[in-house]
Residue, then its C-alpha position, 0 to 999 in steps of 0.5 A: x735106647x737112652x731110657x732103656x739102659x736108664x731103667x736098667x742102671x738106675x735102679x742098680x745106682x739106686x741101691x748102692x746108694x742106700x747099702x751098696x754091701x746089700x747090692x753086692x751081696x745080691x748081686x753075687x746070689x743071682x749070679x750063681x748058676x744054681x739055685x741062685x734067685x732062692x738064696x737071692x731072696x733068702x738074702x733079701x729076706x735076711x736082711x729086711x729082717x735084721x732091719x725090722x728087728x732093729x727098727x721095732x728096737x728103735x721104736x720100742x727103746x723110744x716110746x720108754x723114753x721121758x718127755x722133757x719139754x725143755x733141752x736135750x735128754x741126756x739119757x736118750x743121748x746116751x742110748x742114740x751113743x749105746x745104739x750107734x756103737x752097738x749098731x756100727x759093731x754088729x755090720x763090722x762084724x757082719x762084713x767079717x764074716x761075709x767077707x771070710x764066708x766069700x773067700x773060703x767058698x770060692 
């Protein structure tokens, strides 16, 4: 009894603690009477796709980096401060809009 309802709560605590917006988003997909694990999935595969286009980035932004055997590189300081900003206004804006796409679909 124990275990079942572990199995069944852990993997939904699991999720919100990485990105509980994700886990709520979709939540609401499959929870819809129709048609509701295809735009589960289409959700996931949005998501996993804006992650990987953010990563390869990342990466390609890092191997263009210049290697100083000594202290911190101002210039990777200030793409890590460009990217941060850069990341943390596109999910605000992300919230937005699902924000007012939920609300004006109920």
């Amino acid at each position: 009894m124990i275990s079942n309802v572990l199995f069944t709560v852990l993997p939904l605590a699991f999720g919100a603690a990485i990105s509980p917006l994700v886990v709520v988003g979709e939540m609401y997909y499959l929870g819809q009477k129709q048609a509701g694990l295809h735009k589960g999935w289409l959700f996931a595969a949005g998501n996993s796709l804006v992650v990987g286009l953010w990563l390869s980035i990342a990466i390609w932004m890092g191997t263009h980096l210049a290697k100083t055997p000594n202290g911190a590189d101002p210039l990777a300081a200030g793409i890590h401060f460009v990217l941060a900003l850069v990341l943390t206004i596109s999910c605000g804006l992300a919230n937005l809009v699902m924000l007012w796409f939920w609300s004006w679909s109920c």
